[in-house]
C-alpha positions, 0 to 999 in steps of 0.5 A: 557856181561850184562847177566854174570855181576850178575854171576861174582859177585855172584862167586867173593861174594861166594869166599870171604865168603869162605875165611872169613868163613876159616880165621874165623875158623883158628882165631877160633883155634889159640884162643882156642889154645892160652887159652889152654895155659893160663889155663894149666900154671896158673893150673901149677902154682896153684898146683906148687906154692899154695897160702896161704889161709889170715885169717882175724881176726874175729871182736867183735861186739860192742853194742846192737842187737835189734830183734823185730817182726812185 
């Protein structure tokens, strides 16, 4: 029995590292799945409803520009 311990729990640690590896890849596609759609509706939405370009009014600069060389 002391002799098939180390073998029970190397099986027990190699089952829950597939497990995790599996969850993981599944967590992996549902997220990519999920900004696949968050980038086709804003895509969507950019071409459907643009937004207008604000122009900001070009400022007059007020006072002396001084250039000098070193």
């Amino acid at each position: 029995m002391q002799r098939i311990i180390p073998f029970i729990f190397l099986g027990i640690f190699i089952v829950l590292l597939v497990v995790g590896f599996i969850i993981f890849s599944y967590l992996l596609i549902f997220g990519a799945l999920v900004g696949l759609v968050l980038f086709v509706l804003n895509w969507l939405r950019e071409k459907l409803f643009p937004q207008k370009e604000l122009k900001l009014p070009e400022k007059k600069r007020k006072g002396r520009t001084i250039d000098h060389d070193e």
